[in-house]
C-alpha positions, 0 to 999 in steps of 0.5 A, a space after each residue: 812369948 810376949 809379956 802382957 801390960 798390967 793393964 791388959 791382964 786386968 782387962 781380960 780378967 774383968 772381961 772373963 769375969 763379966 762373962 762368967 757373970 753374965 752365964 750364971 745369971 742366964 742360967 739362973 733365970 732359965 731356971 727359975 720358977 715361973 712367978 704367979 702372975 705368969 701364965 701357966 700352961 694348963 694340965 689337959 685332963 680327960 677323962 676317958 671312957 672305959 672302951 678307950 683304955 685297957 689293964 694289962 697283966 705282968 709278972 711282978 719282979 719276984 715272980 720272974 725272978 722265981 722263975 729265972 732261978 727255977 730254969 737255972 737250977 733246972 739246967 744246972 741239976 744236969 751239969 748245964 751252963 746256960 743263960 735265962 731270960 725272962 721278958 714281960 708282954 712287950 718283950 721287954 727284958 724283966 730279969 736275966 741269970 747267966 749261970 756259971 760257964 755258960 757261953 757268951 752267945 747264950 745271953 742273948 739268945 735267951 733273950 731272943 726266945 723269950 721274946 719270940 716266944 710271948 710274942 706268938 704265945 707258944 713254945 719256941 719249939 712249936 714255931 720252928 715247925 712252923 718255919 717250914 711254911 712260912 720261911 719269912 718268919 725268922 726275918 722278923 728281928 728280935 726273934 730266934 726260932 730255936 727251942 729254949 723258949 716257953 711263954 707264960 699265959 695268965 688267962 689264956 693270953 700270953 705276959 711273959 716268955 722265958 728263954 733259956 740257952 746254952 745247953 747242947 740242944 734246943 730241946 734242952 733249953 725249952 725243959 728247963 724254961 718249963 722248969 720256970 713256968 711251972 715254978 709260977 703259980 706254986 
């Protein structure tokens, strides 16, 4: 290896110096605020009508909660190791308790039920039926057309599902989310 001058190590210091200068600075002013002689951006407000918004429901964090433990301790009540689900209208996961010794799949599927389950507003049970019909159903993705899953309705209309699996049968699984759909509201 060959030895550097004196001078050229201080050469290559200023340099490396400068440049570190030079991309603090660059990043600093990237990063400053605006000053108020700049123009602005302005916020676009608008006010819109009532026709062109909508209130949806969902279950609060505890409910679901109240929920998801209800089914546990159901399954649990018949020496069941399973996993429970709770998911909010857009079938986006609120809680999950995965119980002691359930099966690694069984997180999952539970997710899955609850999903197909608000998704059609129905028990899980019920649209395995209706796969006789119309085969393509289970295609569609996210879904899992096995009972184990029970959908919760304020008003008629469908906020939640919760999926339960991992016991030995579907008809199982949906007993213990009613557990937890009946544990609202109580």
């Amino acid at each position: 290896m060959q030895k550097m001058s004196v001078r050229t190590r201080v050469l290559t210091g200023a340099v490396a110096l400068v440049a570190v200068g030079a991309g603090s600075f660059g990043a600093m002013s990237a990063s400053a605020a605006p000053k108020d002689d700049q123009a602005r951006p302005a916020a676009v407000a608008a006010d819109l009508k009532k026709s062109e918004t909508f209130t949806s429901t969902h279950l609060s964090i505890e409910a679901a909660t109240k929920a998801a433990r209800a089914a546990l301790a159901a399954a649990e009540k018949e020496n069941q190791r399973v996993s429970v689900a709770v998911v909010d209208r857009n079938g986006n996961t609120i809680v999950t308790l995965r119980g002691d010794g359930a099966g690694p799949q069984s997180y999952e599927s539970a997710e899955r039920k609850a999903f197909t389950a608000v998704s059609w507003n129905a028990p899980t049970s019920e649209l395995v039926k209706r796969l006789a019909q119309t085969p393509n159903l289970k295609d569609i993705p996210g879904t899992l057309f096995l009972g184990g899953g029970a959908p919760v309705a304020s008003q008629g209309a469908p906020i939640a599902g919760i999926g339960v699996a991992g016991a030995p049968s579907g008809d199982l699984d949906e007993k213990f989310a009613q557990a937890g759909v009946a544990a609202l509201g109580k």
